[in-house]
PDB file of N, CA, C and O in Angstrom:
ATOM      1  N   UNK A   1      92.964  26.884 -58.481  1.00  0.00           N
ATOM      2  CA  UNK A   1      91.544  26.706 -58.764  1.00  0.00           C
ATOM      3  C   UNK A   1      90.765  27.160 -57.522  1.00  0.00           C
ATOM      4  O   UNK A   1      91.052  26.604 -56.462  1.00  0.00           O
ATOM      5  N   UNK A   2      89.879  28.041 -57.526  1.00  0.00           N
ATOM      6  CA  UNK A   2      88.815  28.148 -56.457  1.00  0.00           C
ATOM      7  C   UNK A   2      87.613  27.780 -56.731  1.00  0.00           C
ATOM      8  O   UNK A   2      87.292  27.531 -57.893  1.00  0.00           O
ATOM      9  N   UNK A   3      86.909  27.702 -55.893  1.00  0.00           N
ATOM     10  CA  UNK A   3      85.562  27.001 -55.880  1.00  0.00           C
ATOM     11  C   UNK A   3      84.580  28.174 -55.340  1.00  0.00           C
ATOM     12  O   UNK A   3      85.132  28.883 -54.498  1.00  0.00           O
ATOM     13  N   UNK A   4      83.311  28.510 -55.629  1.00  0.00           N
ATOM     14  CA  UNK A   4      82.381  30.098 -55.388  1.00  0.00           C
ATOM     15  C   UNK A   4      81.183  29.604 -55.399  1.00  0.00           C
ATOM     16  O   UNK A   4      80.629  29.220 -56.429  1.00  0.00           O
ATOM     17  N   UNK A   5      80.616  29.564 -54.121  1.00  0.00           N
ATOM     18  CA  UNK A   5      79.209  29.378 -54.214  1.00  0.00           C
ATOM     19  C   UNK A   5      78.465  30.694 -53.644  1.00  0.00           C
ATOM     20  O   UNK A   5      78.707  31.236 -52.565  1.00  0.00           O
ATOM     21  N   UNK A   6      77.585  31.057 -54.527  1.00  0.00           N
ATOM     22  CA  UNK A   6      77.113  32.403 -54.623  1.00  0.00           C
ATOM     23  C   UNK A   6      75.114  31.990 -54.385  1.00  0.00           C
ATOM     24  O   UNK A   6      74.410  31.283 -55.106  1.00  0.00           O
ATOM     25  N   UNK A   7      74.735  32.745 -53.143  1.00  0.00           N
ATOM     26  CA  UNK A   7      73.677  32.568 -52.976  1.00  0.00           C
ATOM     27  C   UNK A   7      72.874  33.776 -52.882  1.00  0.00           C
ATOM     28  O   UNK A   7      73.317  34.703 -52.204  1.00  0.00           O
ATOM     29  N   UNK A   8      71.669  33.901 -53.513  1.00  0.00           N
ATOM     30  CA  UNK A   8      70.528  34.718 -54.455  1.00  0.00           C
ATOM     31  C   UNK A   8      69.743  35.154 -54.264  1.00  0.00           C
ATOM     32  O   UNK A   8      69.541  35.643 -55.376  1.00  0.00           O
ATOM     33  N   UNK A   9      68.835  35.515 -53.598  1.00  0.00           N
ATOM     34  CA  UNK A   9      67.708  35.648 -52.476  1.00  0.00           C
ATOM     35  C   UNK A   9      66.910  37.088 -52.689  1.00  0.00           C
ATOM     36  O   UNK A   9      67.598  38.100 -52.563  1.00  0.00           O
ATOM     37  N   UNK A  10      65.613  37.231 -52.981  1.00  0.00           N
ATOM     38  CA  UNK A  10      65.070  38.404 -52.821  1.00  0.00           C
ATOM     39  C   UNK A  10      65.376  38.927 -51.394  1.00  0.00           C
ATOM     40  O   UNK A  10      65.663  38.449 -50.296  1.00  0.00           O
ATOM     41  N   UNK A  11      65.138  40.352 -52.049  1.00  0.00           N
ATOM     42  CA  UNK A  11      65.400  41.668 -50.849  1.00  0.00           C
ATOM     43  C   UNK A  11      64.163  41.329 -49.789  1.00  0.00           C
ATOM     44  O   UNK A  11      63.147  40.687 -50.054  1.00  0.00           O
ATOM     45  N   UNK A  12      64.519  41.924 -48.541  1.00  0.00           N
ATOM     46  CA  UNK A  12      63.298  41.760 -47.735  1.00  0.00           C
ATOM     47  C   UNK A  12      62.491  42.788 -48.007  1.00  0.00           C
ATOM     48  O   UNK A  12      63.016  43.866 -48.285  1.00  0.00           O
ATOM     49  N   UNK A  13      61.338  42.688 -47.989  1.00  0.00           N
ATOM     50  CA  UNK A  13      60.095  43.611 -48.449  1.00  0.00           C
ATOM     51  C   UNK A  13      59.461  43.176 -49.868  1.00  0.00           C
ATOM     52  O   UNK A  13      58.559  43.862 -50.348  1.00  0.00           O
ATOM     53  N   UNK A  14      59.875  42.188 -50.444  1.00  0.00           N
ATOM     54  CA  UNK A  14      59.848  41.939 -52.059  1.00  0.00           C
ATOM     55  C   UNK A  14      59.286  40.934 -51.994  1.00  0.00           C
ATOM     56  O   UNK A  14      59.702  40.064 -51.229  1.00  0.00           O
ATOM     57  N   UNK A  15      58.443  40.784 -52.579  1.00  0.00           N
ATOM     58  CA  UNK A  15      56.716  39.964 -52.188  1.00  0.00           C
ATOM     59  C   UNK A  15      57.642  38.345 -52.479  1.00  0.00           C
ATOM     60  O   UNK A  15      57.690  38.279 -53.707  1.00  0.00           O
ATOM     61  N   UNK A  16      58.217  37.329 -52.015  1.00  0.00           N
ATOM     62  CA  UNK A  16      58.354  36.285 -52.744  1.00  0.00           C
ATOM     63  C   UNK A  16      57.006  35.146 -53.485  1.00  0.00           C
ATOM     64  O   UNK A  16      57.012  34.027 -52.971  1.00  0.00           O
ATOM     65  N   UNK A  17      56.535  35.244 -53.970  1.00  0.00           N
ATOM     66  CA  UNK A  17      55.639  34.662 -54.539  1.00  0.00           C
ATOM     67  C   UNK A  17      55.822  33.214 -54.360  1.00  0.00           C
ATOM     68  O   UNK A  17      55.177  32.677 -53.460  1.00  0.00           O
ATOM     69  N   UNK A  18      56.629  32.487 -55.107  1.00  0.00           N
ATOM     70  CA  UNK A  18      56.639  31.250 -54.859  1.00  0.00           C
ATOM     71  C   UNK A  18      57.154  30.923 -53.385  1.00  0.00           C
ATOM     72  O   UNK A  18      56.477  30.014 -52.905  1.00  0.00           O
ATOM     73  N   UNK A  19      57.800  31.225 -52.822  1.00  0.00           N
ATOM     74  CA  UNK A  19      58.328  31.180 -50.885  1.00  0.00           C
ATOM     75  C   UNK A  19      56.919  30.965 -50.446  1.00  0.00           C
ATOM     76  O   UNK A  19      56.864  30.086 -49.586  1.00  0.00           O
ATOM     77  N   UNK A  20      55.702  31.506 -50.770  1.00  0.00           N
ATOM     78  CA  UNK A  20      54.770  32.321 -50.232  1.00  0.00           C
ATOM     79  C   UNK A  20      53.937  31.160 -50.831  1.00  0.00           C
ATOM     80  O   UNK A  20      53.203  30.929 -49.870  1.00  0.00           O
ATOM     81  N   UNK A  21      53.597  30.337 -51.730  1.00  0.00           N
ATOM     82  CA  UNK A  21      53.122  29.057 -52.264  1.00  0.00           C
ATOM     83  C   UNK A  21      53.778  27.733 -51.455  1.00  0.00           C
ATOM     84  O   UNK A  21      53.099  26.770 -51.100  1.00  0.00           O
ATOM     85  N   UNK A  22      55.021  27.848 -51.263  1.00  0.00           N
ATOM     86  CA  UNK A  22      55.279  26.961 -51.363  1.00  0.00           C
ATOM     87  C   UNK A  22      55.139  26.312 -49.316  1.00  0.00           C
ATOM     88  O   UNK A  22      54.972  25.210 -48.794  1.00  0.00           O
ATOM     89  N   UNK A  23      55.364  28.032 -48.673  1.00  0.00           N
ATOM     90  CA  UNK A  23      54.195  28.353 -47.340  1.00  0.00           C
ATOM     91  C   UNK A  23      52.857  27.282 -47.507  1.00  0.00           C
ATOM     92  O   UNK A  23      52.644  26.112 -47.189  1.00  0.00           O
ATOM     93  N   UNK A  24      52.107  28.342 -48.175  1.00  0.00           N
ATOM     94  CA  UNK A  24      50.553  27.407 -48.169  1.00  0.00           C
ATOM     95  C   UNK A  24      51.008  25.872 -47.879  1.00  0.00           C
ATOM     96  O   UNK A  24      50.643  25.303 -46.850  1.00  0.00           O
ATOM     97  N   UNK A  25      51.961  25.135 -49.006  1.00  0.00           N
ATOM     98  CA  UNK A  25      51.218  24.295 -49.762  1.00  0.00           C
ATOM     99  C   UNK A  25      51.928  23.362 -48.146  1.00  0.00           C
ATOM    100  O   UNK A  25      51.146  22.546 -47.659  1.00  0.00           O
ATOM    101  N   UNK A  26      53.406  23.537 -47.384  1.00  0.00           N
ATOM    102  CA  UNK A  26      53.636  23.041 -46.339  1.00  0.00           C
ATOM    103  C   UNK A  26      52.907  22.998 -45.007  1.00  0.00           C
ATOM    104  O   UNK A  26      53.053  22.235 -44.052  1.00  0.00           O
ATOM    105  N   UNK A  27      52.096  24.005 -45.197  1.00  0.00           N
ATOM    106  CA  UNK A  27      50.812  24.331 -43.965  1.00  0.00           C
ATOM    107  C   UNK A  27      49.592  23.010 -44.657  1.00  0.00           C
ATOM    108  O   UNK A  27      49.291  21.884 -44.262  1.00  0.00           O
ATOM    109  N   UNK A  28      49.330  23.513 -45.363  1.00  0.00           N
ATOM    110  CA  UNK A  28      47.972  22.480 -45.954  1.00  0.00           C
ATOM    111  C   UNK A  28      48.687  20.621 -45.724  1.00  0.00           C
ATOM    112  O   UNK A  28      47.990  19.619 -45.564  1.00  0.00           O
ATOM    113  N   UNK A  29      49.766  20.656 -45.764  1.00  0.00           N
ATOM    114  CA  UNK A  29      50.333  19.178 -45.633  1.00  0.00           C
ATOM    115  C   UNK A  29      50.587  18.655 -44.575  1.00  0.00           C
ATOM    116  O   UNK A  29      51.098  17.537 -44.644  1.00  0.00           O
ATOM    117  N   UNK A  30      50.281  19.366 -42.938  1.00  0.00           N
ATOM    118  CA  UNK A  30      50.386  19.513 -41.925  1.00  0.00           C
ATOM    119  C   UNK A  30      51.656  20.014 -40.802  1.00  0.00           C
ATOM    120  O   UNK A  30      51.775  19.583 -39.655  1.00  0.00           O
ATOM    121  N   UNK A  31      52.666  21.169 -41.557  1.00  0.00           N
ATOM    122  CA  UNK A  31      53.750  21.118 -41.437  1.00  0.00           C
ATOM    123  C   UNK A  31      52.947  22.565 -40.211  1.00  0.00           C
ATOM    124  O   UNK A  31      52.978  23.471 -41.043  1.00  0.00           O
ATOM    125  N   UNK A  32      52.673  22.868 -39.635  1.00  0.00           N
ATOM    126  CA  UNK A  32      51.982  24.118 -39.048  1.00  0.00           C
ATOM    127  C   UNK A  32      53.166  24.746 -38.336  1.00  0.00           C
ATOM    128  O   UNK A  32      52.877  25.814 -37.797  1.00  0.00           O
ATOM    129  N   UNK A  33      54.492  24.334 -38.191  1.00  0.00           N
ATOM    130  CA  UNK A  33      55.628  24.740 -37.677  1.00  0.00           C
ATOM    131  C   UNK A  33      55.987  25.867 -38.251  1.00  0.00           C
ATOM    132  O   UNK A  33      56.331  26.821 -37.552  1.00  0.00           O
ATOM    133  N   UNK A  34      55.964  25.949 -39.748  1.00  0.00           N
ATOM    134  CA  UNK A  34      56.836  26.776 -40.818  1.00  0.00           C
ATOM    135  C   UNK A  34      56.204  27.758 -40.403  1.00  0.00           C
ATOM    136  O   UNK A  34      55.067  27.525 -39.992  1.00  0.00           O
ATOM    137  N   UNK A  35      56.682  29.115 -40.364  1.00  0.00           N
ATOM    138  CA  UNK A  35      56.256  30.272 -40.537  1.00  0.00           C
ATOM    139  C   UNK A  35      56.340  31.294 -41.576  1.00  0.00           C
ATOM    140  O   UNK A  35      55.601  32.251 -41.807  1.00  0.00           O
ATOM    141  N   UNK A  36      57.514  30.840 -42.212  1.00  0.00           N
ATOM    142  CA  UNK A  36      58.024  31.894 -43.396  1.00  0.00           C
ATOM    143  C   UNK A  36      59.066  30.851 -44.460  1.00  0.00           C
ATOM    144  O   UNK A  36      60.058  30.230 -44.080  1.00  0.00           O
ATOM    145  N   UNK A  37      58.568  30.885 -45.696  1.00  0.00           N
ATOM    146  CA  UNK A  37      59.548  30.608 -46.667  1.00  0.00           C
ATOM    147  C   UNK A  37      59.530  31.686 -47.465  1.00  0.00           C
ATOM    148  O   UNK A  37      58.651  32.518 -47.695  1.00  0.00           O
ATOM    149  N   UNK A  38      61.647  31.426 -48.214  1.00  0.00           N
ATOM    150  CA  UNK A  38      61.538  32.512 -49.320  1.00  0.00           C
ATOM    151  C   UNK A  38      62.743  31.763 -49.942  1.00  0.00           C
ATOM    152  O   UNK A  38      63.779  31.577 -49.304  1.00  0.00           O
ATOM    153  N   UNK A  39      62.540  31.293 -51.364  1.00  0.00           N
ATOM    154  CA  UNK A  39      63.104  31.220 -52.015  1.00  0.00           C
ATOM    155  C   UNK A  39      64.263  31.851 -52.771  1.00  0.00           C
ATOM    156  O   UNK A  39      64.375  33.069 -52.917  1.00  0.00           O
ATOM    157  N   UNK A  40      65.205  30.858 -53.290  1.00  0.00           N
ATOM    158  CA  UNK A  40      66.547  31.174 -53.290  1.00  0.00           C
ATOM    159  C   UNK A  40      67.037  30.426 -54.171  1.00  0.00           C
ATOM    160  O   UNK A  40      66.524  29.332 -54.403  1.00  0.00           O
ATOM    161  N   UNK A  41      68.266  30.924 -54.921  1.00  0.00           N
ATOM    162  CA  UNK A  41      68.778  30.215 -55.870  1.00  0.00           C
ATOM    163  C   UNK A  41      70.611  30.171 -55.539  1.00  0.00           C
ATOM    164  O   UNK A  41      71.290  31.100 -55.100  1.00  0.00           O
ATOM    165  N   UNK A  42      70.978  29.067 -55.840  1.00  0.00           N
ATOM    166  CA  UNK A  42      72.488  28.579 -54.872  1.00  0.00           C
ATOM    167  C   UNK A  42      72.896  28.543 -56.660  1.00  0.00           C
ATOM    168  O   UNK A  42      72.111  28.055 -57.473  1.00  0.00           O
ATOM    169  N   UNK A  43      73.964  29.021 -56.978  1.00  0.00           N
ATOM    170  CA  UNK A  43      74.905  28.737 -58.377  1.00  0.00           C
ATOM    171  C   UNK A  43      76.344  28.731 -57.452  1.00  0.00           C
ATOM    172  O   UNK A  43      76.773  29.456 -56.555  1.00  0.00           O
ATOM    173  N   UNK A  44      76.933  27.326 -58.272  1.00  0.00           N
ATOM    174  CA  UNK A  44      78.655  27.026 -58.152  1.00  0.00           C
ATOM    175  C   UNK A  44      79.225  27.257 -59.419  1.00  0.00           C
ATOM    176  O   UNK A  44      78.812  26.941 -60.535  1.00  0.00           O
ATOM    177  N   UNK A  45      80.462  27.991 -58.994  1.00  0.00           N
ATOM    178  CA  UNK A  45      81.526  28.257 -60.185  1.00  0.00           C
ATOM    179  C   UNK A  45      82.677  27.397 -59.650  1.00  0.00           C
ATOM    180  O   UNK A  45      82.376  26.837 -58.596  1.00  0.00           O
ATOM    181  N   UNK A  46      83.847  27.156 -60.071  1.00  0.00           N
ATOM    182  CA  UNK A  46      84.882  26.912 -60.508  1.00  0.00           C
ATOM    183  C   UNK A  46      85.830  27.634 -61.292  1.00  0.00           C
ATOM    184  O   UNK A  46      86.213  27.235 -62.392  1.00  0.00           O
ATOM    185  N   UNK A  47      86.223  28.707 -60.740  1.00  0.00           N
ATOM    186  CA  UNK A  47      87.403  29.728 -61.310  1.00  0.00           C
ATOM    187  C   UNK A  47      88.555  29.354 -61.308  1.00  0.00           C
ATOM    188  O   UNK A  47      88.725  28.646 -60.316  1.00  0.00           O
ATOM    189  N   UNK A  48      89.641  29.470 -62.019  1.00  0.00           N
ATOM    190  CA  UNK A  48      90.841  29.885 -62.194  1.00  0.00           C
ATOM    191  C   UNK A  48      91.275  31.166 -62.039  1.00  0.00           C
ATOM    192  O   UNK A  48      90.595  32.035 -62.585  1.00  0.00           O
ATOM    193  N   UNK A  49      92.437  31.562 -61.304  1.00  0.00           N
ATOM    194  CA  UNK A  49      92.968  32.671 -61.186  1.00  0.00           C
ATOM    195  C   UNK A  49      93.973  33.029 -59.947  1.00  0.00           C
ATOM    196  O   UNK A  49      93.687  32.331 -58.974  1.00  0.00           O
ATOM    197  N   UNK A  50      94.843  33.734 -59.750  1.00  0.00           N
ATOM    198  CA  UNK A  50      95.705  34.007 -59.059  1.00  0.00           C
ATOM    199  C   UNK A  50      95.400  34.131 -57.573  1.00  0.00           C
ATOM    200  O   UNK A  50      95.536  33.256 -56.718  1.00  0.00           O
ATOM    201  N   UNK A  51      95.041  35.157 -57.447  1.00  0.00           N
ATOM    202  CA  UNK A  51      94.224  35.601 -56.140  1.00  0.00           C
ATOM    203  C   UNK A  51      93.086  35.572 -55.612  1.00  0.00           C
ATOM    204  O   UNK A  51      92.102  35.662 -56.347  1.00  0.00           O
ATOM    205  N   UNK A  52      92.959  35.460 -54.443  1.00  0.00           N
ATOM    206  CA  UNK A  52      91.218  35.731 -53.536  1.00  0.00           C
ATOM    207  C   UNK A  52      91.092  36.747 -53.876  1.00  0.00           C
ATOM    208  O   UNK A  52      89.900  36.699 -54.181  1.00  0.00           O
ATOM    209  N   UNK A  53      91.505  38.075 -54.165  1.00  0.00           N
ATOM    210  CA  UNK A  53      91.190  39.420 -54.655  1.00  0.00           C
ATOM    211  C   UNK A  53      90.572  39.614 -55.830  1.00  0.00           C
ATOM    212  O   UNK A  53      89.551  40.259 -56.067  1.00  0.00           O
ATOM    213  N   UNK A  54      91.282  38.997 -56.555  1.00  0.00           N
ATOM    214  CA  UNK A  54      90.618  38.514 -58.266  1.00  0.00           C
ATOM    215  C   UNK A  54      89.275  37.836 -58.470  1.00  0.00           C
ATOM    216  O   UNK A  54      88.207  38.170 -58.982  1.00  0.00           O
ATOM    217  N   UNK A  55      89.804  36.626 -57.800  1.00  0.00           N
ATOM    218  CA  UNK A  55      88.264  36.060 -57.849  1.00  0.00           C
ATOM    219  C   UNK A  55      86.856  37.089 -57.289  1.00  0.00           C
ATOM    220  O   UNK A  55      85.779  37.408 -57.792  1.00  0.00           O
ATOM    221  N   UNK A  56      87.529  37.362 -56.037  1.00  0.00           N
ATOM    222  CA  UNK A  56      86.609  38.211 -55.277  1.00  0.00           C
ATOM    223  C   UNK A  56      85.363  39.679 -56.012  1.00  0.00           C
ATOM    224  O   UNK A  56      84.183  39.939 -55.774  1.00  0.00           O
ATOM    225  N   UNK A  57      86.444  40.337 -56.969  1.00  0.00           N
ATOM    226  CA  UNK A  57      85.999  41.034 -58.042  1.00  0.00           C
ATOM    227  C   UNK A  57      85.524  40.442 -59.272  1.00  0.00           C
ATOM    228  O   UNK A  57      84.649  41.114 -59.818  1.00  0.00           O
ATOM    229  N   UNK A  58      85.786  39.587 -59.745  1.00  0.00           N
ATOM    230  CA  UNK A  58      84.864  38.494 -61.008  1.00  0.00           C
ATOM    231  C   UNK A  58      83.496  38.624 -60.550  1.00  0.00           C
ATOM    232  O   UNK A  58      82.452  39.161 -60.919  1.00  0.00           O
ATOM    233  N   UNK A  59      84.083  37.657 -59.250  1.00  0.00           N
ATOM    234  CA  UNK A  59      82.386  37.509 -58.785  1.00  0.00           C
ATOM    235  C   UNK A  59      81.229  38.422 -58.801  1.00  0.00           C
ATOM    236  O   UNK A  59      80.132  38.421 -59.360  1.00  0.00           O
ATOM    237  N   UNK A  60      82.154  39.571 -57.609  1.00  0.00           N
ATOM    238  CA  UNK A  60      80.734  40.664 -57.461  1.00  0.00           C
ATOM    239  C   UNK A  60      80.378  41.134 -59.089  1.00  0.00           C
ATOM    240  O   UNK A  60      79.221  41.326 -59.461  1.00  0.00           O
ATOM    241  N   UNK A  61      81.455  41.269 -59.894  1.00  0.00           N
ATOM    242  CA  UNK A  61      80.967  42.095 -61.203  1.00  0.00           C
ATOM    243  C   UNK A  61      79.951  40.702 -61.968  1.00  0.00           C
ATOM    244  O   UNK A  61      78.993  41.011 -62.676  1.00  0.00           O
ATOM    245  N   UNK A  62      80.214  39.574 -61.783  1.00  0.00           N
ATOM    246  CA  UNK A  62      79.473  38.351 -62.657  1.00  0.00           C
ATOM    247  C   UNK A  62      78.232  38.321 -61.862  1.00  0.00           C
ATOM    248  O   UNK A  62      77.345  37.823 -62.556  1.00  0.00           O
ATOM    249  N   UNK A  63      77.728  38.709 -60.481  1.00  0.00           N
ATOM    250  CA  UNK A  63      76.739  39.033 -59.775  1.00  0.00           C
ATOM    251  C   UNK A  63      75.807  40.522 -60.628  1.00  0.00           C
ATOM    252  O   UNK A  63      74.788  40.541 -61.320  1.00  0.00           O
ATOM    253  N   UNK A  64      76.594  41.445 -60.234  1.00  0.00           N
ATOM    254  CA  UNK A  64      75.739  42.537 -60.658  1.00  0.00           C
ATOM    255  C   UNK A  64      75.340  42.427 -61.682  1.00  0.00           C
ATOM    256  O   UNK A  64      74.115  42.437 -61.796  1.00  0.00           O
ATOM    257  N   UNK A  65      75.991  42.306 -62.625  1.00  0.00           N
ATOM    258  CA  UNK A  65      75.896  42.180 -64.517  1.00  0.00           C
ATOM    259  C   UNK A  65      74.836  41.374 -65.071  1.00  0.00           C
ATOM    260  O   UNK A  65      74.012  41.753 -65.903  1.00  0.00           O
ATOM    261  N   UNK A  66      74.969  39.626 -64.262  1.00  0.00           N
ATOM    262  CA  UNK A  66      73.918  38.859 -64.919  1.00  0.00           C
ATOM    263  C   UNK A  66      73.392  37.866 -63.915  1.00  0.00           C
ATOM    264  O   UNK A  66      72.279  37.348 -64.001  1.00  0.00           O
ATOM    265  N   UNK A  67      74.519  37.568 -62.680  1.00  0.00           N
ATOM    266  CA  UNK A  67      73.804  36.526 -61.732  1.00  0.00           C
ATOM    267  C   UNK A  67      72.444  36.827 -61.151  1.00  0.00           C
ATOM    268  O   UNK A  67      71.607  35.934 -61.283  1.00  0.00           O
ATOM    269  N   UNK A  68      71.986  38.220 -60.369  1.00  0.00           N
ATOM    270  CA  UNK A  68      71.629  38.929 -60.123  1.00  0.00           C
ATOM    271  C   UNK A  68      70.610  40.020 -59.756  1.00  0.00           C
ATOM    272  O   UNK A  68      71.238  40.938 -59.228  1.00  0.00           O
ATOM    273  N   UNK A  69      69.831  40.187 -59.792  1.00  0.00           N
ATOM    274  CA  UNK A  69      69.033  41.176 -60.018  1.00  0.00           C
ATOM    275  C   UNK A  69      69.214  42.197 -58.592  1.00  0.00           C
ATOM    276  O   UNK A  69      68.575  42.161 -57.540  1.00  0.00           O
ATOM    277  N   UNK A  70      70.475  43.208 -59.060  1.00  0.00           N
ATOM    278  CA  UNK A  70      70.307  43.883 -57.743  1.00  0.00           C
ATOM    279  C   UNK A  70      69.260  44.661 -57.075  1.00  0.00           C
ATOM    280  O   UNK A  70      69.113  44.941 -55.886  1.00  0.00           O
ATOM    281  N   UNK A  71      68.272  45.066 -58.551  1.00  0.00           N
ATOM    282  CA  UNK A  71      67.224  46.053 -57.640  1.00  0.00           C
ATOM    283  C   UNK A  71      66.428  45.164 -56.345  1.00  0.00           C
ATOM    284  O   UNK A  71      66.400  45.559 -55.180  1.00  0.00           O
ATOM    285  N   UNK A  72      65.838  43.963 -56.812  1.00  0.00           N
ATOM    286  CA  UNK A  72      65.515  43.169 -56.043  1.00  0.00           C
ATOM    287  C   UNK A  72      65.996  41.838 -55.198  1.00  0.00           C
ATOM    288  O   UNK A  72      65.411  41.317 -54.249  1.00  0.00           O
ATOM    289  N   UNK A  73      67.199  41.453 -55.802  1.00  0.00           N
ATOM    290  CA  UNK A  73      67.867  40.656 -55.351  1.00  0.00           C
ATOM    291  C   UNK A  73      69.052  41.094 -54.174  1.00  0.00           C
ATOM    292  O   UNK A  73      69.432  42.263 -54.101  1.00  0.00           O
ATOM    293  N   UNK A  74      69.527  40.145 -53.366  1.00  0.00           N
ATOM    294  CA  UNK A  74      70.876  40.429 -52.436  1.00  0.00           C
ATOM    295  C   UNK A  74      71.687  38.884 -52.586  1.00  0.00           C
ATOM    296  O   UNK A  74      71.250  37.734 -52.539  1.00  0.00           O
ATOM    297  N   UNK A  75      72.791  39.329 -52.747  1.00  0.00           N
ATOM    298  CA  UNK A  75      73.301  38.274 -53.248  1.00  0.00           C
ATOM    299  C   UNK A  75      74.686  38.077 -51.714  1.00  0.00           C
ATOM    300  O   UNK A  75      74.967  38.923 -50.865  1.00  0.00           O
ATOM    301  N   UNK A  76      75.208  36.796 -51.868  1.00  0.00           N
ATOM    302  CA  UNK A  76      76.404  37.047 -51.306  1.00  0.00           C
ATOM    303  C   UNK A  76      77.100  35.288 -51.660  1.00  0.00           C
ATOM    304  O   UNK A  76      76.544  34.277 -52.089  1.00  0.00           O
ATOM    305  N   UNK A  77      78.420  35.544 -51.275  1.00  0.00           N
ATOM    306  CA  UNK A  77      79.172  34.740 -51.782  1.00  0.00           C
ATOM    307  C   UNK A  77      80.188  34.071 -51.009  1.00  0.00           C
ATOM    308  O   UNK A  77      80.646  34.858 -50.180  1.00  0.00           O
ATOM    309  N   UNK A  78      80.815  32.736 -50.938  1.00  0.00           N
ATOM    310  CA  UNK A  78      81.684  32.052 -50.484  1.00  0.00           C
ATOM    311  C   UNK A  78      82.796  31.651 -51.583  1.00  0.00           C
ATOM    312  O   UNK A  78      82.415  31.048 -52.587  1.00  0.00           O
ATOM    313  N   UNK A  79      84.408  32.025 -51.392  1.00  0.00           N
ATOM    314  CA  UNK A  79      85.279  31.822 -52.090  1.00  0.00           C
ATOM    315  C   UNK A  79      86.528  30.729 -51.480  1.00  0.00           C
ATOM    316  O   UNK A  79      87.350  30.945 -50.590  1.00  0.00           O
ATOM    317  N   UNK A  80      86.403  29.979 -51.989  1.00  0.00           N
ATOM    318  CA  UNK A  80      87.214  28.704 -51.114  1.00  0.00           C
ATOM    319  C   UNK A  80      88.470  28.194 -51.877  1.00  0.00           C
ATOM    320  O   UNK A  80      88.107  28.601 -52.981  1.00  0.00           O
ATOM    321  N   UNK A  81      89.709  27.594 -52.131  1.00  0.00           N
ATOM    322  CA  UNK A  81      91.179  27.710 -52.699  1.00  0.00           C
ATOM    323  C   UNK A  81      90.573  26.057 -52.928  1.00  0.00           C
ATOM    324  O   UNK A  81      89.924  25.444 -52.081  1.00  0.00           O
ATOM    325  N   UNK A  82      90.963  25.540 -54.275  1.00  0.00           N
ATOM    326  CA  UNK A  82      90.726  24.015 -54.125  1.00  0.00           C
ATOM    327  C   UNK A  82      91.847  23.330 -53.970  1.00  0.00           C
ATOM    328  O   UNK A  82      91.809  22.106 -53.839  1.00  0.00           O
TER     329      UNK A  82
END
């Protein structure tokens, strides 16, 4: 069994909109430290399968296909043996 936590993140240059709200709304609350947020999305799997090689290829193809959005998204991933 392995365990895959795959994290999601717009490209840099790619306006984050909500990162960019959620900026304001920590400035207006007196947080004046923050300089930059950008939102992100964390998904865990739980695979079965033989190899770190295997898994390793699921992933990137379950990334590109639908996790994903490569034009704007960058994704990357942690694969751990349970």
């Amino acid at each position: 069994m392995w365990s895959v936590s795959i994290d999601i993140g717009l490209k840099k240059g790619v306006l984050d909109a909500q990162g960019k709200a959620i900026h304001q709304a920590l400035l207006s609350l007196g947080f004046t430290d923050v300089k930059e947020v950008r939102v992100g999305k964390l998904i865990e799997l739980k695979l079965e399968g033989e190899t770190k090689e295997k898994i390793d290829k699921q992933v990137k193809d379950m990334c590109e296909k639908l996790l994903a959005n490569p034009v704007i998204e960058d994704y990357r991933f942690k694969i751990e043996e349970q």
